[in-house]
C-alpha positions as a Python dict, from the first residue, in 0.01 Angstrom:
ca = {
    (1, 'X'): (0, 0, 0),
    (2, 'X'): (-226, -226, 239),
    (3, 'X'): (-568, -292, 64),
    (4, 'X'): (-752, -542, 234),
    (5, 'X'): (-893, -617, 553),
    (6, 'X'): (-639, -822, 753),
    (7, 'X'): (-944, -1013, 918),
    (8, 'X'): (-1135, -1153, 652),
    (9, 'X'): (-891, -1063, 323),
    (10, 'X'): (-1143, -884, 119),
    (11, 'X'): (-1005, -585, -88),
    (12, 'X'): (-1136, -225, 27),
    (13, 'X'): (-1217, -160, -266),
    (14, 'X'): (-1474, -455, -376),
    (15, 'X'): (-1598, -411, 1),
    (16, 'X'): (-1689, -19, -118),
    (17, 'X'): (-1876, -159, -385),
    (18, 'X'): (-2063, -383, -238),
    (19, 'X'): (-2187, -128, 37),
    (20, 'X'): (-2264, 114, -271),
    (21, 'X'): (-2455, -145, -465),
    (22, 'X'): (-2667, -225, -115),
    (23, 'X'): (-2734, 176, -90),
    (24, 'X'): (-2861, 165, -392),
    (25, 'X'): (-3078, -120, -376),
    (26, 'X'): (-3185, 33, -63),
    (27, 'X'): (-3309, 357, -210),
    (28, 'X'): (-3500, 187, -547),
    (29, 'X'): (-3633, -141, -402),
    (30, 'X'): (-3689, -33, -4),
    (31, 'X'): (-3695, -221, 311),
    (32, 'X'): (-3934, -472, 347),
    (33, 'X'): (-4147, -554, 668),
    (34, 'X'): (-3952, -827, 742),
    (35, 'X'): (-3634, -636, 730),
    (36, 'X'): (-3752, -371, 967),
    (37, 'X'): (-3944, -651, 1219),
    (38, 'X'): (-3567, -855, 1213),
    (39, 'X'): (-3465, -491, 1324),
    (40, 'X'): (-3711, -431, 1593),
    (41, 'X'): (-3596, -744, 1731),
    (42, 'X'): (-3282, -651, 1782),
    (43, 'X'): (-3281, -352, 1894),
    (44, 'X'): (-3509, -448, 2189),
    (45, 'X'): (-3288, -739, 2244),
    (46, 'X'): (-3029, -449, 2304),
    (47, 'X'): (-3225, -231, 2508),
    (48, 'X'): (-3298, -571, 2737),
    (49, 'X'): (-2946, -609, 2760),
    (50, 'X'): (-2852, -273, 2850),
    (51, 'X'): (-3115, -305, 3131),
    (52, 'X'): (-2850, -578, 3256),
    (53, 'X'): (-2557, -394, 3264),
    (54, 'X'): (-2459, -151, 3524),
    (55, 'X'): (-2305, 103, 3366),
    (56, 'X'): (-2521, 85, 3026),
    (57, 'X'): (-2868, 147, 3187),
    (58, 'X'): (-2672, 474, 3396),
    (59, 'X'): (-2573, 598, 3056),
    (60, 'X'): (-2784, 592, 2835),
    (61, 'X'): (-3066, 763, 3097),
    (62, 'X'): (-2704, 1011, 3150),
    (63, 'X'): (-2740, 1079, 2841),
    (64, 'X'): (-3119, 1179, 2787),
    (65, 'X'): (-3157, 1348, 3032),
    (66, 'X'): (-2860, 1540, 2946),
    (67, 'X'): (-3055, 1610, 2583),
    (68, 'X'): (-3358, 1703, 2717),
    (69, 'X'): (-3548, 1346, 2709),
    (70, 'X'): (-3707, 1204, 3028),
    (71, 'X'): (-3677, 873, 3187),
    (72, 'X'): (-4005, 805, 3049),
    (73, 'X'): (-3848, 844, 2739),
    (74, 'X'): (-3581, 608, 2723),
    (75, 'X'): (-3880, 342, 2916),
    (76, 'X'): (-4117, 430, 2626),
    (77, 'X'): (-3830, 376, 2362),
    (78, 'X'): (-3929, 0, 2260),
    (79, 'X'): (-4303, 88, 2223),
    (80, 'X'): (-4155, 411, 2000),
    (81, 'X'): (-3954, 145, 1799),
    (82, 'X'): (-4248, -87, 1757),
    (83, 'X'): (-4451, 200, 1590),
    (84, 'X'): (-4205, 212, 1303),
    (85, 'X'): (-4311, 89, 958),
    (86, 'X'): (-4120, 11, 699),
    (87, 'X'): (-4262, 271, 483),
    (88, 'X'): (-4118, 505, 711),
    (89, 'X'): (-3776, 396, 708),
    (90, 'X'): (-3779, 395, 305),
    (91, 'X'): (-3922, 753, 317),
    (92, 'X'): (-3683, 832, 542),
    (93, 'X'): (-3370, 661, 317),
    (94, 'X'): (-3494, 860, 27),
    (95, 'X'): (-3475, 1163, 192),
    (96, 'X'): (-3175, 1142, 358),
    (97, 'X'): (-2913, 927, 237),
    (98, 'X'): (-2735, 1028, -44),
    (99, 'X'): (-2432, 819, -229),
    (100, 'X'): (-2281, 1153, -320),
    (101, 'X'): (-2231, 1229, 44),
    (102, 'X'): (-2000, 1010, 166),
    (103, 'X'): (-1619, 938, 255),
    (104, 'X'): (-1417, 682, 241),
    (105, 'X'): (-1114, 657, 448),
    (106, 'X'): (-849, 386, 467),
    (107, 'X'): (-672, 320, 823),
    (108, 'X'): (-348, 198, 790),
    (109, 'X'): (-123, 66, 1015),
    (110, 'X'): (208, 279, 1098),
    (111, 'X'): (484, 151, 839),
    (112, 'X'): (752, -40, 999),
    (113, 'X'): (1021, 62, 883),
}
C-alpha cells in the first residue's frame, strides 16, 4: 500500500507524529507573542490581497452577509484580529482541541491495474 507523500517522500505515518507531537507542545507550552504577531501578519497580508482580487472581495462580503455579519464586519476584521493575544489563543487550544478527536484518512490513488 502507498505510504508516503509522493511530493516530498515523507511516510504518513512519521508525518502523523510529528503533527501529534506539535499538538501537544501546543497545549503544555502555548503560543508565544511572537507566534501569534507572525500570524496577524499574515492574515492581514491575506485580507489585503483579497481586497485585490475580484471575485475574493465579492465573496467573502457574499458570504457574511449571508451569516448575518455586516460589511462593517468583514472592514473591521483586521482591527478584530489585532485585538487577539496570545493568551487567548492558548485558552482557546486548551479548551478546544483535543488529540482524542481526530481522524486520519489516507487518499490513495485508484490502483492501476
Amino acid at each position: 500500500m502507498f505510504r508516503a507523500s509522493p511530493r516530498i517522500g515523507i511516510e504518513v505515518d512519521a508525518l502523523e507524529a510529528a503533527l501529534r507531537a506539535e499538538i501537544a507542545r501546543v497545549l503544555a507550552e502555548g503560543v508565544s507573542e511572537a507566534e501569534v504577531a507572525a500570524s496577524k501578519r499574515r492574515l492581514k497580508a491575506l485580507a489585503v490581497y483579497a481586497r485585490d482580487s475580484l471575485s475574493t472581495g465579492a465573496r467573502v462580503i457574499g458570504a457574511a452577509l449571508t451569516t448575518g455579519q455586516s460589511v462593517e464586519d468583514v472592514e473591521a476584521w483586521p482591527e478584530r484580529i489585532d485585538a487577539v493575544t496570545a493568551a487567548q489563543v492558548n485558552e482557546a487550544a486548551k479548551a478546544l482541541v483535543r488529540d482524542t478527536h481526530s481522524v486520519t484518512a489516507y487518499l490513495l490513488p485508484k490502483p492501476t491495474t
